[in-house]
KEKE-3310 file (N, C-alpha, C; in steps of 0.2 Angstrom, whole numbers, plus 5000, padded with zeros to 4 digits):
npx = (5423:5440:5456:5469:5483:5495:5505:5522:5521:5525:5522:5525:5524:5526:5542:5546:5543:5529:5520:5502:5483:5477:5461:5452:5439:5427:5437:5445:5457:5448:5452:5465:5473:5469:5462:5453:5439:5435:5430:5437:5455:5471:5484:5498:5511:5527:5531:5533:5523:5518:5515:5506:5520:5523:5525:5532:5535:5536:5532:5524:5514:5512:5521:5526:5529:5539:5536:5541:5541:5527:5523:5523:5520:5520:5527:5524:5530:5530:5528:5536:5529:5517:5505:5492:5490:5486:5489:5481:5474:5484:5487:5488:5480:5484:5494:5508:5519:5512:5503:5517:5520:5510:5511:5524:5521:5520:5508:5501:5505:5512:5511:5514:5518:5535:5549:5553:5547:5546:5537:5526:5512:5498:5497:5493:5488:5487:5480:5489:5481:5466:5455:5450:5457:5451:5443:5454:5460:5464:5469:5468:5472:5488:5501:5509:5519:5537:5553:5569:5585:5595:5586:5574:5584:5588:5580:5573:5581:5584:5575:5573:5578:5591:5600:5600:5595:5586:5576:5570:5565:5556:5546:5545:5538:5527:5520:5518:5510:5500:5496:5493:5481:5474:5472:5465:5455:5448:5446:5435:5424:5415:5406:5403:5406:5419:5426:5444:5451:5448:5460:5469:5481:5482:5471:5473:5485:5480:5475:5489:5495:5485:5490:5483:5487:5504:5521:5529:5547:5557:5576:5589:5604:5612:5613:5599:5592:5593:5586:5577:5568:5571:5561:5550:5549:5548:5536:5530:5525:5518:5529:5537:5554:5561:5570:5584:5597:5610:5608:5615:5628:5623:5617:5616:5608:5598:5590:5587:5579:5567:5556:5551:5547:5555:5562:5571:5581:5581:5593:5599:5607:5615:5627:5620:5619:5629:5623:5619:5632:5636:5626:5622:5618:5620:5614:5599:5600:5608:5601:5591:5594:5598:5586:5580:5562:5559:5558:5560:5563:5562:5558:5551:5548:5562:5569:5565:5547:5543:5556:5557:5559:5570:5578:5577:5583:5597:5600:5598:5608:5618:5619:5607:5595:5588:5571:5568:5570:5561:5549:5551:5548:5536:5524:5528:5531:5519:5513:5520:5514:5501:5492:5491:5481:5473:5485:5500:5503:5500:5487:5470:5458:5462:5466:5465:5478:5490:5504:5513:5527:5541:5553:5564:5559:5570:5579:5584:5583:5572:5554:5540:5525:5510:5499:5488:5476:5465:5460:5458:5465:5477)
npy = (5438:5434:5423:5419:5410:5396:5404:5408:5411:5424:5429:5438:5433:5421:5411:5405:5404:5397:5386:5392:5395:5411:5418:5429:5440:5451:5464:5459:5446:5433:5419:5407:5395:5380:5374:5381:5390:5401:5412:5423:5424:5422:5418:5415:5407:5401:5413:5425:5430:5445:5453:5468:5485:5493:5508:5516:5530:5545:5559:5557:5565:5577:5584:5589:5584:5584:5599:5610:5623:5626:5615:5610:5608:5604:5608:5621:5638:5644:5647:5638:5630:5618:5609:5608:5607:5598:5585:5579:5589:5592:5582:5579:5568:5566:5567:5564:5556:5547:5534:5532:5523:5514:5506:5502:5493:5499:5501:5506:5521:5531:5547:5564:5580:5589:5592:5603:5610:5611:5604:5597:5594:5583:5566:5555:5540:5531:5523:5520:5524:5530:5545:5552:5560:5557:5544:5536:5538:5525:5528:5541:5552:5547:5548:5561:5573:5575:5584:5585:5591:5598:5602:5611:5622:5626:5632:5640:5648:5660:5665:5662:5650:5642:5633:5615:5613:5621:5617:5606:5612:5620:5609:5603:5614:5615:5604:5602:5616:5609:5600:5606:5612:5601:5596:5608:5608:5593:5597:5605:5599:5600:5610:5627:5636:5635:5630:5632:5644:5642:5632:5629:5621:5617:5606:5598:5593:5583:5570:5564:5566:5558:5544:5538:5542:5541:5552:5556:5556:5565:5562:5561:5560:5554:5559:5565:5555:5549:5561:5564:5553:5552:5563:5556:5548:5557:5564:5552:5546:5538:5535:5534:5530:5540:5539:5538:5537:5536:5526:5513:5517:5516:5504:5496:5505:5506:5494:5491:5502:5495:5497:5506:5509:5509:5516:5517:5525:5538:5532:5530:5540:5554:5560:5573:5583:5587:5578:5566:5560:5548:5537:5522:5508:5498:5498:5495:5480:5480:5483:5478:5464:5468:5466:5475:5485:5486:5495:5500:5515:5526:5541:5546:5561:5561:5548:5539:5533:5521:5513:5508:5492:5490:5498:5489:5479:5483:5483:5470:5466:5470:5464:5462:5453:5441:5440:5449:5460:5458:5459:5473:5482:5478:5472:5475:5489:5490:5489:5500:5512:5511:5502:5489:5480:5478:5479:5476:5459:5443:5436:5429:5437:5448:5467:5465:5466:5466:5461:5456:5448:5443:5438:5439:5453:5460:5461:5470:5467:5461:5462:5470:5462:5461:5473:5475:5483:5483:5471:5474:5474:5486)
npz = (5405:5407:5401:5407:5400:5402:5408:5413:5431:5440:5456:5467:5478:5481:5483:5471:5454:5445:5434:5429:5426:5424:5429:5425:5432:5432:5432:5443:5450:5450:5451:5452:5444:5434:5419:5415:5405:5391:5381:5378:5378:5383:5375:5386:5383:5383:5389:5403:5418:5426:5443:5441:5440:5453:5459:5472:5475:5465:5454:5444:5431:5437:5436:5423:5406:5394:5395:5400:5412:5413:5414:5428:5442:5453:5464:5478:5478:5485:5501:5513:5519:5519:5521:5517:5502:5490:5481:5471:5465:5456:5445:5430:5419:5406:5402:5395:5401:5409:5401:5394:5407:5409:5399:5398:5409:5424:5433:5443:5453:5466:5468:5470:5479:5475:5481:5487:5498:5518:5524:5510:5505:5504:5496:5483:5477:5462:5446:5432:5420:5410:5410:5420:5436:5447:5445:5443:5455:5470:5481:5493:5503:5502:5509:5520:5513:5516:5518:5519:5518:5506:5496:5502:5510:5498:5490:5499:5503:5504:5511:5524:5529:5528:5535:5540:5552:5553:5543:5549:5559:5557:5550:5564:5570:5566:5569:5582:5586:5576:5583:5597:5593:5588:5600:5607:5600:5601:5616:5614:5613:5604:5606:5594:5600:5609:5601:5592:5581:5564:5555:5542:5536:5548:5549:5540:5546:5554:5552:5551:5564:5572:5566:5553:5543:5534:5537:5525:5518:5512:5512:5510:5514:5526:5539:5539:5535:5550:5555:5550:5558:5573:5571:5570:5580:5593:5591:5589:5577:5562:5547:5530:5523:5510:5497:5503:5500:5506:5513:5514:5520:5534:5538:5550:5558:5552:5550:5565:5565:5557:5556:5549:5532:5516:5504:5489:5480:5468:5456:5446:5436:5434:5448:5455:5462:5480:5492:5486:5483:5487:5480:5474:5467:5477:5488:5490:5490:5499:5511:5510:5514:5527:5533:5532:5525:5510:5495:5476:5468:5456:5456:5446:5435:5436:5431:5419:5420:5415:5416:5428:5431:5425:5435:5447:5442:5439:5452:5455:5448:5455:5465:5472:5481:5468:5469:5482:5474:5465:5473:5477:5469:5467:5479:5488:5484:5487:5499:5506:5500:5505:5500:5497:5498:5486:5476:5469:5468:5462:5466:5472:5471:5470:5461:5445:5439:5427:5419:5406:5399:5388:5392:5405:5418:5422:5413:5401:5386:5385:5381:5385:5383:5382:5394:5408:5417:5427:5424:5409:5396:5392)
capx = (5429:5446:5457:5477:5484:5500:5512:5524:5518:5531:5516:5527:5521:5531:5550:5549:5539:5526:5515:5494:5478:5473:5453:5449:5433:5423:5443:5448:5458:5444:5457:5472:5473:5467:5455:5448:5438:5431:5430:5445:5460:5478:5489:5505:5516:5534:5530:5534:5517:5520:5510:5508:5523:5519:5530:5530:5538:5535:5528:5521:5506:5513:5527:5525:5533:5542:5534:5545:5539:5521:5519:5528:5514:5521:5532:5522:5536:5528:5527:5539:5527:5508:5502:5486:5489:5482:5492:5475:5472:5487:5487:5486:5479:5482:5502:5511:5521:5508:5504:5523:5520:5506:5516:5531:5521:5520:5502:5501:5511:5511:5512:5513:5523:5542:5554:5557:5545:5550:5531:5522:5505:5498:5500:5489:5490:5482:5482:5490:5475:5459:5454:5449:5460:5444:5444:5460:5463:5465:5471:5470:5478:5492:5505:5509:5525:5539:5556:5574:5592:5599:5581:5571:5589:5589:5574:5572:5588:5582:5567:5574:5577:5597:5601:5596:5591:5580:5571:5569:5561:5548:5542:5542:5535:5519:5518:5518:5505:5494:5494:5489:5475:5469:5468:5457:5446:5444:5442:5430:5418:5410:5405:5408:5409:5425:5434:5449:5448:5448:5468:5467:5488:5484:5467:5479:5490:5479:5479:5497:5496:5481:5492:5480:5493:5511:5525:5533:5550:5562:5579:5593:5610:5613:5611:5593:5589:5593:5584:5568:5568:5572:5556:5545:5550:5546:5528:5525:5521:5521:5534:5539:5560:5561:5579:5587:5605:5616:5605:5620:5633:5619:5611:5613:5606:5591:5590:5584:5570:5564:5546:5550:5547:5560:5560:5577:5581:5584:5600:5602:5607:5622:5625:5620:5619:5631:5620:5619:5637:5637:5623:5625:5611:5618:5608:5593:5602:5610:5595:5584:5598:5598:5580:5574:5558:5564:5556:5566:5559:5562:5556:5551:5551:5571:5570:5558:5545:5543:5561:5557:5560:5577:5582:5576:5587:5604:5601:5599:5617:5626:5621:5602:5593:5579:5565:5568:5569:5553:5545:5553:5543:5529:5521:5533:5530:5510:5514:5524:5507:5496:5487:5493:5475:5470:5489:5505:5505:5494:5482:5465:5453:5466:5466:5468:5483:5495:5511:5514:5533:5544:5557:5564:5557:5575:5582:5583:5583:5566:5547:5532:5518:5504:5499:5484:5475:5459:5458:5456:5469:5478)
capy = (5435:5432:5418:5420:5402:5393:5406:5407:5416:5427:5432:5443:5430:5414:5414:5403:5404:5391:5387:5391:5400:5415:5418:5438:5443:5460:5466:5456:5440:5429:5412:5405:5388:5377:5371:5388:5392:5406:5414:5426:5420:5427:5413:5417:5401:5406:5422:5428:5435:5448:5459:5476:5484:5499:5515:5519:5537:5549:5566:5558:5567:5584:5587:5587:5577:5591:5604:5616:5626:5628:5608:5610:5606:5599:5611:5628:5640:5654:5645:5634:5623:5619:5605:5612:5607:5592:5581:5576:5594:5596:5576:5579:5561:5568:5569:5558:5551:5543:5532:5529:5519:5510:5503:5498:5488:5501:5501:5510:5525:5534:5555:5571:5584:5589:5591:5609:5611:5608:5599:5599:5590:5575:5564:5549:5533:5531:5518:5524:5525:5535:5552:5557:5557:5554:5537:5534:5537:5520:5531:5547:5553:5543:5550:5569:5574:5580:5584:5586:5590:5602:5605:5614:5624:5630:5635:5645:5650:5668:5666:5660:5641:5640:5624:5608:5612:5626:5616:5602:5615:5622:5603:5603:5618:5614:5598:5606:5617:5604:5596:5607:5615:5596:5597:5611:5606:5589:5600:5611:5593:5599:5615:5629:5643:5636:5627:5636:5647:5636:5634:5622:5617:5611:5602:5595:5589:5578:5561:5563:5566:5551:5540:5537:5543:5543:5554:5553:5559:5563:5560:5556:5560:5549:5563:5567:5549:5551:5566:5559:5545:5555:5567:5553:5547:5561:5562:5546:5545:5533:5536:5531:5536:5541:5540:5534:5537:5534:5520:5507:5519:5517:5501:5494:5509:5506:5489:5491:5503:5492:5498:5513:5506:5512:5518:5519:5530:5535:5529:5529:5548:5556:5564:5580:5588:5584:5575:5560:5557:5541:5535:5517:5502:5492:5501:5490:5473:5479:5485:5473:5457:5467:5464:5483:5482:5488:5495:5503:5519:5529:5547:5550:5562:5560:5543:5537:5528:5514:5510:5502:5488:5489:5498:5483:5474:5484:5482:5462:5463:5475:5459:5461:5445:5443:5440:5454:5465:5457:5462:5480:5485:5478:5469:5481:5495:5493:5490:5506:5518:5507:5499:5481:5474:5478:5478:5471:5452:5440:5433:5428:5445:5459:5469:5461:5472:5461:5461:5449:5449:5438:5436:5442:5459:5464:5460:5476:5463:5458:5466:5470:5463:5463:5475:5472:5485:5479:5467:5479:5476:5494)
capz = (5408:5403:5404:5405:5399:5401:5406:5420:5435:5444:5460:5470:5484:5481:5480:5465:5449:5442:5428:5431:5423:5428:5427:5427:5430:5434:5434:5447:5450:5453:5451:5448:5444:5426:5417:5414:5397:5390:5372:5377:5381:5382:5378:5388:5381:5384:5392:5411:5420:5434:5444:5438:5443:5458:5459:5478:5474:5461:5452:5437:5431:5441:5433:5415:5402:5389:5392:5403:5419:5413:5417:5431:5445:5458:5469:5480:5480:5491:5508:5514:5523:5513:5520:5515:5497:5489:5474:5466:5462:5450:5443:5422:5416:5399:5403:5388:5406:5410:5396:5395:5412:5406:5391:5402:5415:5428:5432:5450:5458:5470:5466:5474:5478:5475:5490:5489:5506:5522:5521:5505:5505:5502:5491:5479:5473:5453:5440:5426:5413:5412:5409:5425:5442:5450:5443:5444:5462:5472:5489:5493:5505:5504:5515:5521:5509:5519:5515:5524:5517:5501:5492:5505:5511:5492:5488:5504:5508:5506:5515:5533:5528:5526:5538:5540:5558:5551:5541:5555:5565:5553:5555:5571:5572:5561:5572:5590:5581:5575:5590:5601:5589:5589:5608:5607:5597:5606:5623:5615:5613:5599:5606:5591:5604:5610:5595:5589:5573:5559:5551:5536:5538:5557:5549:5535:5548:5561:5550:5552:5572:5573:5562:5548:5537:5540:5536:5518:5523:5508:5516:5505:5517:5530:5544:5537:5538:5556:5559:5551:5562:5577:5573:5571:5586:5594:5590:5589:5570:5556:5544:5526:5522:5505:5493:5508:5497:5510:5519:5516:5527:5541:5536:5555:5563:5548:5552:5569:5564:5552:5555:5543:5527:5511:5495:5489:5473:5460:5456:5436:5438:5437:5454:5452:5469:5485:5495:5482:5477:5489:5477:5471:5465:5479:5493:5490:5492:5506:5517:5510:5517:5536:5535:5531:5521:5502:5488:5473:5464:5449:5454:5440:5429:5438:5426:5415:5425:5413:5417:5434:5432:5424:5439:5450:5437:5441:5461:5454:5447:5460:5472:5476:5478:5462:5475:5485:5469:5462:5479:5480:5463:5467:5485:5495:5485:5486:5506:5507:5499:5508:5493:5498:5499:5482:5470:5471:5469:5458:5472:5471:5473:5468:5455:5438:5435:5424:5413:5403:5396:5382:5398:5413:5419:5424:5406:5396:5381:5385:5379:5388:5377:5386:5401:5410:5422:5431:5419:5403:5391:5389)
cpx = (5435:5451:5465:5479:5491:5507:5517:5525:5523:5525:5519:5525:5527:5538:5548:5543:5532:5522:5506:5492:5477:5468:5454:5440:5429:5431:5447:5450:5453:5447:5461:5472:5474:5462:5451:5446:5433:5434:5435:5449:5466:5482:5498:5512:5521:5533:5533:5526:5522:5513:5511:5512:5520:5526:5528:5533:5539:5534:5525:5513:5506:5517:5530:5531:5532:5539:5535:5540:5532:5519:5521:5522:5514:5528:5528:5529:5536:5528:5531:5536:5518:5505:5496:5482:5487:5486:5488:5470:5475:5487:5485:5486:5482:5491:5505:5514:5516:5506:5510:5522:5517:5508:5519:5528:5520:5513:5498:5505:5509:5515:5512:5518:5532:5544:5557:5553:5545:5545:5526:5514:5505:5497:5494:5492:5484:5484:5484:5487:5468:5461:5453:5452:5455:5441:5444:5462:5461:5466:5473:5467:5480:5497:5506:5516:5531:5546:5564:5580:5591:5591:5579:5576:5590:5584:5571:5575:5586:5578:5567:5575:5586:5602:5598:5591:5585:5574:5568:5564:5556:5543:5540:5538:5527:5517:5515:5511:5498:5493:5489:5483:5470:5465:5465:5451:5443:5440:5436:5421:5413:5405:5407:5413:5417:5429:5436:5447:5450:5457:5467:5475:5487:5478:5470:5483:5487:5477:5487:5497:5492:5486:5488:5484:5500:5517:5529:5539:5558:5570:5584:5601:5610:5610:5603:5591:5588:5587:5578:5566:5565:5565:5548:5545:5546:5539:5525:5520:5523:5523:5536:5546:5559:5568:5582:5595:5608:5615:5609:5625:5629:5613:5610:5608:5596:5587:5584:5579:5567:5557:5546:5551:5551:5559:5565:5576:5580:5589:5604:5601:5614:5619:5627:5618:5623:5629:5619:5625:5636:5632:5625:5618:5614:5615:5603:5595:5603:5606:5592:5589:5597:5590:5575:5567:5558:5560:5559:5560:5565:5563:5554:5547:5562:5572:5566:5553:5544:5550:5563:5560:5568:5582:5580:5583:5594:5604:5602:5609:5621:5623:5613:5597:5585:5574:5564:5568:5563:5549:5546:5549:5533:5523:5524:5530:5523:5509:5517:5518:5502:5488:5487:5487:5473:5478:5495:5508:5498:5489:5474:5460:5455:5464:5469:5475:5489:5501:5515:5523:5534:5552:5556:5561:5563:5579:5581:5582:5575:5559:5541:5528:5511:5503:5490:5481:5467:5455:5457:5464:5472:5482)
cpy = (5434:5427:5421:5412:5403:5400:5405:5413:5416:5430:5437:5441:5423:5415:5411:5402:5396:5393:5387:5396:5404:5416:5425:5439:5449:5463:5463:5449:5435:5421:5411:5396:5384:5376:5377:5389:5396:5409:5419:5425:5422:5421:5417:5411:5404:5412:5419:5432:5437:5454:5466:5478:5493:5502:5518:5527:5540:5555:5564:5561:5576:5585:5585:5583:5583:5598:5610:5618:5627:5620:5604:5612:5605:5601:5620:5630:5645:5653:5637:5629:5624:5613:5604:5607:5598:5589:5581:5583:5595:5589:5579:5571:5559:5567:5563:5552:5545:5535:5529:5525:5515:5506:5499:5494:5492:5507:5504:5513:5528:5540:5559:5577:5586:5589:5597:5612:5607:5602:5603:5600:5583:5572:5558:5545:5532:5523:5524:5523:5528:5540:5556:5555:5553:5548:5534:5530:5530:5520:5538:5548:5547:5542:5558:5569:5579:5580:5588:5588:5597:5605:5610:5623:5630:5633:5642:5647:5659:5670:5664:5652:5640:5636:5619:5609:5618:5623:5609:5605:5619:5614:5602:5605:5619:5607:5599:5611:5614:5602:5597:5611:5609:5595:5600:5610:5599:5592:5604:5602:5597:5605:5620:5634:5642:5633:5635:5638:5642:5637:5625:5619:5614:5604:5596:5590:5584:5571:5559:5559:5560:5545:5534:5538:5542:5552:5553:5556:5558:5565:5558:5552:5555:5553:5562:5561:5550:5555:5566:5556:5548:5562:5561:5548:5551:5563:5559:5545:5539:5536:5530:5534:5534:5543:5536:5532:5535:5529:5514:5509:5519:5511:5498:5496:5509:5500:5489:5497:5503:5495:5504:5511:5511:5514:5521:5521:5535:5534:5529:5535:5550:5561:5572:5586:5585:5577:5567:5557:5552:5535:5528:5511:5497:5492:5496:5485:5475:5481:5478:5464:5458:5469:5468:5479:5488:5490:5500:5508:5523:5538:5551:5557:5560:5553:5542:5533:5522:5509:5506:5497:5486:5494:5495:5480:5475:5485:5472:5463:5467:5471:5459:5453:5447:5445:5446:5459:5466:5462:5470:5485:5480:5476:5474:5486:5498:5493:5498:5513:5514:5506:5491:5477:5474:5477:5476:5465:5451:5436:5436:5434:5453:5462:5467:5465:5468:5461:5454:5451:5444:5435:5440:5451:5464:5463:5466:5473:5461:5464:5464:5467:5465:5465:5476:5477:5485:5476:5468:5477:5484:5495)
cpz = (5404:5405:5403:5405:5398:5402:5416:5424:5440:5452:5464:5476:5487:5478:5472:5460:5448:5439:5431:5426:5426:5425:5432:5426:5435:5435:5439:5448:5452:5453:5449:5449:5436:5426:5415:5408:5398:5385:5373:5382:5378:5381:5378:5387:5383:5386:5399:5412:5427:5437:5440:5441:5447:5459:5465:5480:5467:5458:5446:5436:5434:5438:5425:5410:5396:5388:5396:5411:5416:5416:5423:5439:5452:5466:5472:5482:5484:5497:5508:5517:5522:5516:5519:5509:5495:5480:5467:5462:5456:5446:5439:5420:5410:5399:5398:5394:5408:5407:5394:5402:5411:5404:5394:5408:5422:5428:5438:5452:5463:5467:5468:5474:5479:5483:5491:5493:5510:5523:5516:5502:5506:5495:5489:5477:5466:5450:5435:5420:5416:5410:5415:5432:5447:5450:5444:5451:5465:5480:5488:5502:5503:5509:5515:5519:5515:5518:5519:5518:5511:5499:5496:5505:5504:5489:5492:5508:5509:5510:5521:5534:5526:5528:5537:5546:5557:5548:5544:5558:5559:5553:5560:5575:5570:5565:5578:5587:5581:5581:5594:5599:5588:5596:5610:5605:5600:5612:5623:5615:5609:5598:5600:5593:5605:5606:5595:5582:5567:5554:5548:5537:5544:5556:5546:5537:5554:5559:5553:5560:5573:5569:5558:5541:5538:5534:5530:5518:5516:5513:5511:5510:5523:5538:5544:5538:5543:5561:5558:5556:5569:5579:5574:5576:5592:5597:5589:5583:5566:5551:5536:5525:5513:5501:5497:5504:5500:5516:5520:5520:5534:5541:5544:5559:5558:5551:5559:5571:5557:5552:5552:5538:5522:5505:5494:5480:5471:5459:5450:5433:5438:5442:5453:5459:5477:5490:5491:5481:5481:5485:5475:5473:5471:5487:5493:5491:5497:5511:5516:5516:5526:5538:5533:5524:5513:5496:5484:5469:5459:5450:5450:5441:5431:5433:5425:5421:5421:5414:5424:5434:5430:5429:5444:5445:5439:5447:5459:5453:5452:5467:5477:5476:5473:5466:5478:5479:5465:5467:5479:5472:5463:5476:5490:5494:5485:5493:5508:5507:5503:5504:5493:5497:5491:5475:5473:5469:5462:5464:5469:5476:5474:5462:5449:5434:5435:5421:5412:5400:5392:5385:5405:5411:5421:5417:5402:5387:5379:5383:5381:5384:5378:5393:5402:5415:5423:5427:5410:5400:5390:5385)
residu = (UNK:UNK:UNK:UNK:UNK:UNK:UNK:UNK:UNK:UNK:UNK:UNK:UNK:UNK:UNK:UNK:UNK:UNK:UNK:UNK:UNK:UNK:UNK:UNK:UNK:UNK:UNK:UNK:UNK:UNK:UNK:UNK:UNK:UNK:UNK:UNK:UNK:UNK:UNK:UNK:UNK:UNK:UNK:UNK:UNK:UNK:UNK:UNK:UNK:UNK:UNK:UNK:UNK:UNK:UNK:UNK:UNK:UNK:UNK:UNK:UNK:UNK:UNK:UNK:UNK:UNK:UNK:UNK:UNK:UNK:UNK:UNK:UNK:UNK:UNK:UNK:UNK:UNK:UNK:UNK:UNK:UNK:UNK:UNK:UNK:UNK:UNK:UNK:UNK:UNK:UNK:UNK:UNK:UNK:UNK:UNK:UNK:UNK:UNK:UNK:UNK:UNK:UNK:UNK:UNK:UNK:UNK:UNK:UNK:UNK:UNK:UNK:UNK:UNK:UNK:UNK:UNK:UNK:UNK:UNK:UNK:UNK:UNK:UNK:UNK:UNK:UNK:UNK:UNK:UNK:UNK:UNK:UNK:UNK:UNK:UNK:UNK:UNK:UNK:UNK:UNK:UNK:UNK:UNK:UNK:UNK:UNK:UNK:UNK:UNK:UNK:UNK:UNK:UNK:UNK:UNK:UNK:UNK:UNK:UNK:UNK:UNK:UNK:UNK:UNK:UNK:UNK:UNK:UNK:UNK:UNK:UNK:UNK:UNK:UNK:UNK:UNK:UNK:UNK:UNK:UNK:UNK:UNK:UNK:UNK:UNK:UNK:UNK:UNK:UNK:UNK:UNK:UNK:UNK:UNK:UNK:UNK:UNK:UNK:UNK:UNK:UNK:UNK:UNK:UNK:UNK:UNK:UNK:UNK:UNK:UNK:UNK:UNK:UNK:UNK:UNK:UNK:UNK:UNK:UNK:UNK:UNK:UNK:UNK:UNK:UNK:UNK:UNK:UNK:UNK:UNK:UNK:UNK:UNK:UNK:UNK:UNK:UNK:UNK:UNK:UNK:UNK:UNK:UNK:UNK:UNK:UNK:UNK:UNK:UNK:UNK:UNK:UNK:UNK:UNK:UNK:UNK:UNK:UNK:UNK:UNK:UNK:UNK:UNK:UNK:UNK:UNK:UNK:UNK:UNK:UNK:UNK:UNK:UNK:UNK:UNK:UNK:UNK:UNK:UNK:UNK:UNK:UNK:UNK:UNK:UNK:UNK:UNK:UNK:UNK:UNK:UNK:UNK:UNK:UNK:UNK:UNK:UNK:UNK:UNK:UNK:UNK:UNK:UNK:UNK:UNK:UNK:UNK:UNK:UNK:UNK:UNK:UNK:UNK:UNK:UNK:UNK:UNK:UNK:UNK:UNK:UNK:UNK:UNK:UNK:UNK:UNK:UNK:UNK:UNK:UNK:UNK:UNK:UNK:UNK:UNK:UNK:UNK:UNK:UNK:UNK:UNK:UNK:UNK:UNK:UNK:UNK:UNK:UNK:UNK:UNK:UNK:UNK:UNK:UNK:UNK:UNK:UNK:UNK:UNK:UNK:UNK:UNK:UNK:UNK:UNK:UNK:UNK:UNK:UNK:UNK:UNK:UNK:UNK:UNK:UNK:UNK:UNK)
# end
């Protein structure tokens, strides 16, 4: 067992701080309260305690950390539409990124692949430590990657992909597809004579359709927004938007479909492709105020991913409320991959996954000292 004493607990639950003991044991928050003794013991005196923080968009682990196109993991460039492909095949544990999240307090992400298919795969959820994904993984699937606007457009411009509405319609057309290849196979009850020939993209795709998984739905331009929304509509899926850039030019129209969870970012970027210039840290306050549900990401390698929380920090100053920025790197963003019962918050029966600070978490002044991931010191 291990005891965390006297520091002050930020939970990711309660707007407002206060002082108690955590008691970890088997890796799990088994209490919070006092009075706890036991021969190891963290004293957190002047500290800040936070959840670990959770990175609900990323490539870490896919797309290497210095080492050119050979670590380069995380994007099929042969077929514009894979959903075939699987995250947790190319995850490198060994990636120096990795380890860099650890350090910084960012002790869960969510990982898979780029945006230059119109659908990619699926995607994972890890802790960030171990040697083996297999471990690691927390959620797998996560969500089915899929992806709208300039990427898809450039990558497969010579390949019959050089609108928006083209690559709209390669989704559609993979959905319409699955569908009706699902409906055979129910019709066929089991019989093998009459199931349909076996098509690993249409098998790939009927989480989606059942909505066991949702839609991961990169999205930066304000159109694309739209035109996500408007397929998920359609087919009656669950849907996460993903960047959601230009989400403050359309925040009413966001607003009232709050049930598609966010994930706005990166942001701490020079705009490096049209569809971004509208870019600006105050995106997340302003959804998060007309009530959308807000979590702030990194995508990294596009930033560090240990610098989460200092982009939480610059949504704080361009006018986000703390709370809601607490929330948006950790409770939100373990709600968004659908890890919520297990990370996120400090609550009794989660994963002991801790960060201990020397201040605020939004303070670039301040230092991690102690991170925490199912209880293990790392």
């Amino acid at each position: 067992m291990t005891v965390i004493k006297n520091g002050l607990i930020f939970d990711a639950v309660h707007r407002d701080p206060y002082y108690a003991d955590i008691l970890i044991r088997d890796g799990k928050i088994a209490d919070i309260g006092s009075d706890f003794s036991d021969d190891d013991v963290i004293d957190a005196s002047c500290r800040n305690i936070y959840p670990g923080f959770v990175e609900a968009h990323c490539h870490l682990g896919l797309d290497g950390y210095g080492i050119g196109v050979e670590g380069k993991d995380y994007n099929e460039l042969g077929d514009i539409c894979t959903p075939q492909m699987r995250a947790i095949d190319s995850f490198n544990p060994f990636d120096p990124s990795v380890a860099f999240a650890a350090k910084g307090g960012v002790t869960t992400v969510a990982t898979g692949q780029g945006s230059s298919n119109a659908i990619g795969g699926t995607w994972i959820a890890v802790k960030t430590t171990g040697i083996s994904v297999d471990e690691m993984i927390i959620r797998d699937p996560v969500a089915m990657k899929c992806a709208l606007g300039e990427n898809p457009k450039r990558c497969y411009r010579e390949k019959g992909n050089s609108a928006r509405m083209s690559t709209a319609a390669v989704i559609r057309n993979m959905l319409f597809t699955a569908r009706d290849y699902m409906a055979r196979k129910q019709a066929a009850g089991g019989d093998v004579t009459k199931m349909p020939k076996f098509d690993y993209k249409c098998e790939a795709m009927i989480p989606v359709l059942k909505k066991e998984i949702p839609l991961k739905v990169h999205a930066h331009q304000a159109n694309d927004i739209l035109t996500a929304i408007r397929i998920a509509k359609e087919f009656d899926l669950n849907m996460t938007l993903e960047h959601v850039t230009e989400g403050h030019l359309i925040a009413d129209e966001l607003a009232a479909n709050a049930q598609y969870m966010m994930a706005v970012g990166p942001t701490l970027t020079h705009a490096t492709k049209f569809e971004v210039r509208n870019k600006t840290f105050e995106t997340p306050g302003i959804l998060a105020k007309k009530g959308c549900h807000v979590s702030i990401i990194t995508d990294s390698p596009v930033i560090e991913q240990q610098y989460l929380p200092l982009c939480a920090g610059l949504a704080v100053k361009c006018g986000m409320d703390e709370f809601d920025a607490l929330k948006a790197i950790t409770i939100n963003a373990a709600e968004h991959i659908g890890v919520k019962n297990r990370v996120g918050s400090i609550e009794k029966g989660k994963d002991a996954d801790i960060v201990i600070a020397n201040g605020s978490c939004f303070d670039s002044t301040s230092e991690i000292e102690t991170v925490l991931i199912d209880g293990r010191r790392i």
